[in-house]
N, C-alpha and C positions, 0 to 999 in steps of 0.2 A: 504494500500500500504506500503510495506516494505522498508527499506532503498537502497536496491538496485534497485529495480524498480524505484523508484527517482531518483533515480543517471543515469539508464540508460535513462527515459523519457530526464532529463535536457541533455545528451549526445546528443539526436537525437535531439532534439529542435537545442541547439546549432551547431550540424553538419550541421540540414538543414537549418540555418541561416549563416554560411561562406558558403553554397556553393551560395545561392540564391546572395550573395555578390560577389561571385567569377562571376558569371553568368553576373551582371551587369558590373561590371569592364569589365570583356572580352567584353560584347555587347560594352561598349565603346571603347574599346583599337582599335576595328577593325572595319569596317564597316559591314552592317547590313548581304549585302551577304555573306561573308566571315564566321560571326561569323553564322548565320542558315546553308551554308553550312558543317562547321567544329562539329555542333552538330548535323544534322541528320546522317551525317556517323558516329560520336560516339555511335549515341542509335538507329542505324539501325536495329544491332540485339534483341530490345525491341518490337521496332514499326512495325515493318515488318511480322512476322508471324500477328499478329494481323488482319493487314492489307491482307494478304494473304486469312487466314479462310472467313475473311471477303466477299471479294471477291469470292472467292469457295463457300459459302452457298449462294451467289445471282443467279455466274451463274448454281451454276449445282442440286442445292435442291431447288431453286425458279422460278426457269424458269419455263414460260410457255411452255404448250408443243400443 
């Protein structure tokens, strides 16, 4: 591993360590609905198609017929 691959591995460590920090804070600053509310409509556009295929390959390629 070269020096920048180190540098960027410790960038993402530490990126995903303030946000996991920022994630607690906010679950505390607000109550619990509030703060699941305000993060599914932020990663709507992640979880949703997902969730969509998902649903499409049950009812319409697994269906019984």
């Amino acid at each position: 591993m070269n020096k920048f691959d180190a540098y960027m591995l410790f960038f993402g460590f530490f990126a995903l360590i303030l946000f996991l920090l920022y994630l607690v804070f906010d679950y505390f600053a607000t109550n619990p609905n509030a703060f699941w509310d305000k993060w599914t409509k932020k990663t709507l556009w992640l979880w949703l198609p997902i969730y969509g295929l998902q649903r499409l390959i049950k009812e319409v390629i697994l269906k019984k017929k």
